[in-house]
N, C-alpha and C positions, 0 to 999 in steps of 0.2 A: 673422519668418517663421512662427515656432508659432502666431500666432493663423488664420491661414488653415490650417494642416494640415491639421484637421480637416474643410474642406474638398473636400478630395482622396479619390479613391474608387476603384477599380478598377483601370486602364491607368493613370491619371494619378498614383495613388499608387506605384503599382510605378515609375513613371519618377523620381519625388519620389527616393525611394531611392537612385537606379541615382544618379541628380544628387548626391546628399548623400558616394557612396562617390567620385567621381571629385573633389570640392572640392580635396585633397592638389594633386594634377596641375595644376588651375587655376590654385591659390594659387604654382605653379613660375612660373608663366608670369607672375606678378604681381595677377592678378584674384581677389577676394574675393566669393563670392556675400552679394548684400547680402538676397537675400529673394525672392519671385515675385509677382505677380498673374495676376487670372484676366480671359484676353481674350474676346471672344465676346459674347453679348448674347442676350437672352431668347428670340431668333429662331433663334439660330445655336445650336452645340453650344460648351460654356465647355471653356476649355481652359488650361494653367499656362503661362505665361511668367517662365520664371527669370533675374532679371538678376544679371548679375557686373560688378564694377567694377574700374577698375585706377586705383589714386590719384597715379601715378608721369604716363602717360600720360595719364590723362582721359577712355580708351575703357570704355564699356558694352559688353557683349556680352547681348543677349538672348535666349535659348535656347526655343524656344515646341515645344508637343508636342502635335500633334492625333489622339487616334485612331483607326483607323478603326473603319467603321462601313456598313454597309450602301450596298455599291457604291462606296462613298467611299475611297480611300487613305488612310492617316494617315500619320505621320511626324514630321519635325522639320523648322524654320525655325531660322535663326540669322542676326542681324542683327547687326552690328560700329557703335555711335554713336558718332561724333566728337565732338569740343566744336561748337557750334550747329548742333545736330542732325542733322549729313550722316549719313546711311546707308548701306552696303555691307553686301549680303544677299551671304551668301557663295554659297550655290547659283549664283546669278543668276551673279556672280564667277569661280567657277570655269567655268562655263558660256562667261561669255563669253574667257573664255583657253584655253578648250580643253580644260580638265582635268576629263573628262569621268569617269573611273574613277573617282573618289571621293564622285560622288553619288550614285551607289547605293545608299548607308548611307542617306540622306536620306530616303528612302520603302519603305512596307510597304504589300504589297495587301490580302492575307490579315487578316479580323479574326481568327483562330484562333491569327497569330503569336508566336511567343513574344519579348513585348514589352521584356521582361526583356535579353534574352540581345540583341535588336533596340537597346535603349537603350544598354544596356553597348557595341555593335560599335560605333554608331555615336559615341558619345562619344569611342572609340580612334581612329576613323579623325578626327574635328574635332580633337583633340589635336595627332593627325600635322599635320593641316595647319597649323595655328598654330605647330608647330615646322617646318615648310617652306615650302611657298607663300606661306602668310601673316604668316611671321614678318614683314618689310619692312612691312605694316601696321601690325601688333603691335606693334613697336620704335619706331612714329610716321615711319618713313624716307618712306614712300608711302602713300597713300590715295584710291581711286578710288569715288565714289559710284555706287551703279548706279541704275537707273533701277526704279522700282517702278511695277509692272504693277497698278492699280488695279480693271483690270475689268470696269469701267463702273460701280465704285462709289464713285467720286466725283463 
């Protein structure tokens, strides 16, 4: 992970942090951050994708952090991979069961937010749910892939 650190710069670095102080919490839950990459492309704004692994289970959790920025929301993504590659985006997930209350961590409008204090809240509330609604994933009992909304870019 230290050779990309440097890297990192502003919003994305304050979030680096906020991720490095919450690893304890993770590591409860059995997941080890293995390290991040940066998603985005020359066109788009580059942004960190922190992966955690659980060696017990076999699930990745990818944590991705865009943002904002002029007119643009930013926020966070989180992605739940199975062994051959199924996906459950948890947003999508709680969205489509109704549990609607808990995504509001998920996004920020305001680029003047305090990204910090924004990273930190919502790491506490994905923690809660991985200790509730989505323990039964967690645990391997269940796993629903949801459908990823491409865009029209693919």
């Amino acid at each position: 992970m230290d050779q990309l650190e440097a890297t990192l710069t502003g919003d994305d670095a304050v979030v680096e942090k906020v991720v490095r102080e919450h690893v304890p919490a993770f590591a409860g839950l059995g997941f080890a951050l293995t390290g991040y990459t940066l998603g985005g492309s020359p066109t788009l704004q580059h942004f960190p994708i922190f992966h955690f692994f659980n060696k017990r289970s076999g699930l990745r959790l990818d944590i991705s952090f865009l943002a904002a920025r002029a007119g643009l929301n930013g926020g966070f993504n989180v992605l739940i991979v199975a062994p051959r590659n199924r996906k459950l985006d948890v947003e999508d997930y709680l969205n489509q069961h109704k549990i609607e209350e808990p995504t509001r961590a998920f996004t920020y409008r305001d680029a003047k937010t305090d990204v910090r204090g924004f990273a930190s809240a919502f790491l506490k509330v994905l923690l809660r749910l991985f200790e509730t609604e989505l323990k039964p994933v967690l645990d391997g009992k269940t796993f629903e892939e949801t459908p990823i909304d491409w865009m029209g870019y693919r």
